[in-house]
N, C-alpha and C positions, 0 to 999 in steps of 0.2 A: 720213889721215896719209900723207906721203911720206915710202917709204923711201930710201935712199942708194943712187946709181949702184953703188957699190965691192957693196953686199948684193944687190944683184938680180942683178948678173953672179957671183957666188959659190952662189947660186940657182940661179940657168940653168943654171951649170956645171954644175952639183950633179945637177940634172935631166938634161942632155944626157949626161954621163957612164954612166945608166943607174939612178939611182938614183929612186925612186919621187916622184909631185908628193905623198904623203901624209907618206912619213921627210920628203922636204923641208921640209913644210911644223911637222915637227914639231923637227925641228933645227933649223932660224931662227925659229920661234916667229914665223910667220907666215901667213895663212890661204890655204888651199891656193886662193880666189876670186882673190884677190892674183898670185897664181902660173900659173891659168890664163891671166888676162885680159895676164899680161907676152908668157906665149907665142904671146900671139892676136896680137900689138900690133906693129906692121912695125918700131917704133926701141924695143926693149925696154929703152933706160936713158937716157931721155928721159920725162919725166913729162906728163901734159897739164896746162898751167895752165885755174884754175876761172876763168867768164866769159864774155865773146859766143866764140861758137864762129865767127863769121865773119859777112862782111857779110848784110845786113837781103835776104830774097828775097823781100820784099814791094815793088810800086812803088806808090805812094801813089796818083800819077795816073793808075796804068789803073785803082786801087780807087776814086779818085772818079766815073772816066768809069760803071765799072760799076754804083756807085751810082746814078747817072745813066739809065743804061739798063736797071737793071733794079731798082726801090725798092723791089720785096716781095719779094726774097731773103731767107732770113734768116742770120743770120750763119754758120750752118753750112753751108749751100750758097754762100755766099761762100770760104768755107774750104778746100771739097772745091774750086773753081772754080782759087783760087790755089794750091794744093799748101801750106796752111800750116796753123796749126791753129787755133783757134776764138778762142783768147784772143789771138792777133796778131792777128786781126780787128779785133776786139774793143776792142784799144790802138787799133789804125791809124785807126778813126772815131774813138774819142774825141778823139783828137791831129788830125784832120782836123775837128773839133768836128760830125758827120752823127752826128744824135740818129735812136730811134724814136718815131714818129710813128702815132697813129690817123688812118687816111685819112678822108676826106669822102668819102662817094660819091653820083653822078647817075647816071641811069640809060639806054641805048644808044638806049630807045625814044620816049627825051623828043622832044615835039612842043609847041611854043610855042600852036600855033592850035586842037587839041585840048583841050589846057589851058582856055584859056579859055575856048572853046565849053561845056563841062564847067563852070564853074565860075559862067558866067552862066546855065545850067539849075540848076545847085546852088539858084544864092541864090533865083533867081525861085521856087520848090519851098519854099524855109523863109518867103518872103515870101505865100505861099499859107497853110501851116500846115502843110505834110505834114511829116514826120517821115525822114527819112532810112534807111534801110535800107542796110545796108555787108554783103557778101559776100567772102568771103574764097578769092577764089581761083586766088592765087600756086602752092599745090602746092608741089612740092618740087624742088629742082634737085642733081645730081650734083654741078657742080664744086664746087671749096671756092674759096671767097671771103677771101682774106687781109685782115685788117682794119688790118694794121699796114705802116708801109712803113719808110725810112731815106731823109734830104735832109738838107739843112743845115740849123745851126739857124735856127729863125726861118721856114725855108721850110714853104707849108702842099703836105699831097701829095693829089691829088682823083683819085679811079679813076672810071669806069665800070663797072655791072656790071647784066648781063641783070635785067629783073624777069619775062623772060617764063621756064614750069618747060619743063625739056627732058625 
């Protein structure tokens, strides 16, 4: 609730004269938070109207290019990126229609000619009658692998990532 120009200056006065912000607050039957925040305030009998507090500090297209250049950020390092907060992110894709997406991934070591090689010993092996025998051993790798990325809708997002363990 706003109070009246003519009461806040009767206020102030009230304050500035030497008189306590608590009797103030208890003579105009107003709460002494009220009373601080007028003294805090550079134009004390000027109210702030409710609503955008000023233009938008987001730019849409340096948030596409970034999307662009970097698709496995997630929206909170997006956020800390622009100096904004999670949920203008968060607008800004959806109104720019860039969904999250589960990547496809291939892998850095693929080799077309090994493939094959590999795969014409496979069958020749089960066309014999031997039995396959599969060993497992990837081991374990340090980096973390992000499964998700952010693109436009419609678009598919394909990473690479090591199958050798470091």
């Amino acid at each position: 609730m706003r109070y009246s120009a003519d009461l806040r200056k009767r206020v102030l006065d009230f304050v500035e004269e030497g008189g306590s912000i608590t009797a103030a607050s208890r003579t105009f039957c107003i709460l002494r938070m009220c009373i601080y925040t007028w003294l805090k305030s550079k134009d004390t009998l000027t109210s702030k109207k409710p609503g955008p507090r000023g233009p938008y500090r987001l730019n849409y297209e340096a948030l596409k290019q970034h999307v662009i250049d970097f698709p496995d950020h997630t929206q909170l390092e997006r956020a800390s990126h622009f100096g904004v907060s999670k949920h203008c992110i968060w607008y800004a894709l959806k109104k720019l229609k860039i969904t999250r997406k589960k990547k496809q991934f291939g892998y850095k070591e693929q080799c077309a000619v090994k493939r094959d090689t590999y795969m014409s010993a496979l069958t020749a092996a089960l066309r014999e009658g031997k039995t396959p025998v599969y060993i497992d051993e990837s081991g374990f790798t340090i980096e973390a692998v992000r499964h998700y990325a952010y693109a436009p809708r419609g678009a598919i997002v394909s990473d690479l990532r090591s199958s050798q363990p470091r």
